[in-house]
ROGUSE-848846 format. One record per residue (C-alpha): residue in three letters; x, y, z. Coordinates in nm, 3 decimals. Example, Ala and Ser with C-alpha at 12.3 -4.5 7.8 and 13.67 -1.06 7.14 Angstrom:
BEGIN
[zaba ALA,[1.230,-0.450,0.780]],
[zaba SER,[1.367,-0.106,0.714]],
***
This chain:
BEGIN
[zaba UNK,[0.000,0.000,0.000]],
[zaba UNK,[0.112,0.345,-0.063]],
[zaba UNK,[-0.021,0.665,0.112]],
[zaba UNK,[0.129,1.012,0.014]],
[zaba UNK,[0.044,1.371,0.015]],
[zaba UNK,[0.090,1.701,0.207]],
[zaba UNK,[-0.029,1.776,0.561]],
[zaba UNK,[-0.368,1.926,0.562]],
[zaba UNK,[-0.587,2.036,0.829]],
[zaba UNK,[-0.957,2.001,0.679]],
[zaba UNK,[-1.229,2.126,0.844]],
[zaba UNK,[-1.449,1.915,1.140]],
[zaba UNK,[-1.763,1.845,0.880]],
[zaba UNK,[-1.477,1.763,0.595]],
[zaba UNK,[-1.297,1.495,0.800]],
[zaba UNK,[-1.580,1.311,0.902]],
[zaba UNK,[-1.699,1.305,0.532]],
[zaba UNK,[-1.399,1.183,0.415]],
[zaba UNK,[-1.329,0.905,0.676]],
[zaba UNK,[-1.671,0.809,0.624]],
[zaba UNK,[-1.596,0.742,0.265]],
[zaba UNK,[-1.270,0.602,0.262]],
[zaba UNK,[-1.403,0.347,0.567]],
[zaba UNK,[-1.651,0.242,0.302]],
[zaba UNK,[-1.415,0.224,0.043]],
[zaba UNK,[-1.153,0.009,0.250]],
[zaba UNK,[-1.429,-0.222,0.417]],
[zaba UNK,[-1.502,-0.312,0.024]],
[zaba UNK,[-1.168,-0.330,-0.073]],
[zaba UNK,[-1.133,-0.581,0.198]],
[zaba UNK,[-1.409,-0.762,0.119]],
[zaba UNK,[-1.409,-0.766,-0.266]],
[zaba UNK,[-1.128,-0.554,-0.443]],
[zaba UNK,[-0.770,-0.512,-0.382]],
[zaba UNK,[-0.708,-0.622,-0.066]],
[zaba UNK,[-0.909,-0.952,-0.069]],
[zaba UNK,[-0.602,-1.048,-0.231]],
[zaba UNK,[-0.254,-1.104,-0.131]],
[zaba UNK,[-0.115,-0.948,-0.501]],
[zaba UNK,[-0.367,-0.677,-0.460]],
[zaba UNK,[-0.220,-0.319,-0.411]],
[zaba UNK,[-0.372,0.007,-0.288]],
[zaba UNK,[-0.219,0.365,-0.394]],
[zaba UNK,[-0.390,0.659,-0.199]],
[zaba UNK,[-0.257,0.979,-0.263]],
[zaba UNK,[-0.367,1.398,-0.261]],
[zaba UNK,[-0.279,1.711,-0.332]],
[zaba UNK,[-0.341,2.053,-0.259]],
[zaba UNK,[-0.386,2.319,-0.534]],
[zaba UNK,[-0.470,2.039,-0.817]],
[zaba UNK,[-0.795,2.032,-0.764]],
[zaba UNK,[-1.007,2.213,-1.064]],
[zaba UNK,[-1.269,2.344,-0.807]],
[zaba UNK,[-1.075,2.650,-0.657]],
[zaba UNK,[-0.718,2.521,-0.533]],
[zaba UNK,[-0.894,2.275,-0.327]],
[zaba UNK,[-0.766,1.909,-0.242]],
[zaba UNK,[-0.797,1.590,-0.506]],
[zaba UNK,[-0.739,1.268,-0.352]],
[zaba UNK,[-0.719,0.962,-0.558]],
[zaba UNK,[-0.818,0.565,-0.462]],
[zaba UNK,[-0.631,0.337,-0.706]],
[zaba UNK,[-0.694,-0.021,-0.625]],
[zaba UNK,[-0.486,-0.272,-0.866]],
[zaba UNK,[-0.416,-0.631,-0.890]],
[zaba UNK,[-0.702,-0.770,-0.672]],
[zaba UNK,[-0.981,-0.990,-0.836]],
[zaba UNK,[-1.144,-0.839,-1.169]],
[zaba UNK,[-1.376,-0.579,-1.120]],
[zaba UNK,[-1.727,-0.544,-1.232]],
[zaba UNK,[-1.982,-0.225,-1.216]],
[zaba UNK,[-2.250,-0.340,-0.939]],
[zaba UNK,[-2.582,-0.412,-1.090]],
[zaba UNK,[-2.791,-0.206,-0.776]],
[zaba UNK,[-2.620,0.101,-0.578]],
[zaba UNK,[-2.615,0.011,-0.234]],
[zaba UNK,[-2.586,0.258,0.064]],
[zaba UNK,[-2.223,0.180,0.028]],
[zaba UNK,[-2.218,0.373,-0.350]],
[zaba UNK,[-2.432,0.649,-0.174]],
[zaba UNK,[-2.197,0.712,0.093]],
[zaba UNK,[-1.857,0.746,-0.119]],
[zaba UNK,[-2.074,0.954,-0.409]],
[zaba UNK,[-2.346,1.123,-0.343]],
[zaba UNK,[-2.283,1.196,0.034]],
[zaba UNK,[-1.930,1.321,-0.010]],
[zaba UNK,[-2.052,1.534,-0.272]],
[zaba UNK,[-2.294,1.677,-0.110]],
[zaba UNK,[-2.093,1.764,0.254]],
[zaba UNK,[-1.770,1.879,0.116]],
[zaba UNK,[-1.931,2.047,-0.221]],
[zaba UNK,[-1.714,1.818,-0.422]],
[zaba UNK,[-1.742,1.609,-0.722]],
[zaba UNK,[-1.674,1.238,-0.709]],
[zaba UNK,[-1.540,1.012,-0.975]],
[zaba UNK,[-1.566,0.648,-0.970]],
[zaba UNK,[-1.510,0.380,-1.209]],
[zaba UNK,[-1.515,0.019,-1.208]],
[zaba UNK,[-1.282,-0.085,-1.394]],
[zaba UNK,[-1.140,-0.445,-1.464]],
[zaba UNK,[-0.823,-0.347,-1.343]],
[zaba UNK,[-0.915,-0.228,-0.992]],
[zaba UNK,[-1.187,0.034,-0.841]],
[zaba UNK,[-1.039,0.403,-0.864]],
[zaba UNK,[-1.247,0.650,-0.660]],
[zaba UNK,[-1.134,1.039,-0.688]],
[zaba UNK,[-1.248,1.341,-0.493]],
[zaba UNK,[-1.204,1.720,-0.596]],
[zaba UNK,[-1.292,1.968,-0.306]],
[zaba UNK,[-1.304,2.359,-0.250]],
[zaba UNK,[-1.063,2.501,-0.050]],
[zaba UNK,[-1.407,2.588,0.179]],
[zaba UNK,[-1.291,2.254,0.348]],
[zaba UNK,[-1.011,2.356,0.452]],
[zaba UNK,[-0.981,2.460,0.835]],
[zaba UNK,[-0.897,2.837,0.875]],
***
């Protein structure tokens, strides 16, 4: 596994947000993607500035190598947590794919989340 990025001190509603979603997306890596397997590898990584939405944060989910990957056929509360939910409390935009290769899940936040 490989985490990397800046220190950042985000904002009380931000953080819980964003644990909340990358709880979900570990508890289904464990269970299903990346790191239900022993070749699977997990690359989590942000920045500051890169985001598009106002010098905000991105922060990336890359799974790879863990058992193929297929889009879900219903969207559990799972899907609504790390989409719609983060979206909504951090006034982000969430993209997630399914692809063969491994799940990748991406975040782009203001720099309103941000604690001043």
């Amino acid at each position: 596994m490989k985490v990397r990025g800046p220190e950042v001190n985000l904002d009380a509603d931000a953080s819980q947000a964003i644990g909340l979603a990358l709880h979900e997306l570990t508890t289904n890596a464990i269970k299903h993607g990346a790191l239900s397997s022993s070749r699977g590898r997990l690359d989590i990584s942000w920045a500051v500035n890169q985001a598009s939405s106002a010098g905000g944060l991105k922060l990336d989910w890359r799974e790879h190598g863990g058992p193929l990957v297929t889009t879900p056929k219903q969207k559990g509360f799972g899907h609504t947590v790390i989409k719609r939910m983060i979206e909504q409390a951090v006034r982000g935009t969430v993209e997630l794919t399914f692809a063969e290769e491994g799940l990748y899940w991406s975040l782009e936040a203001p720099d309103s989340i941000f604690q001043r």
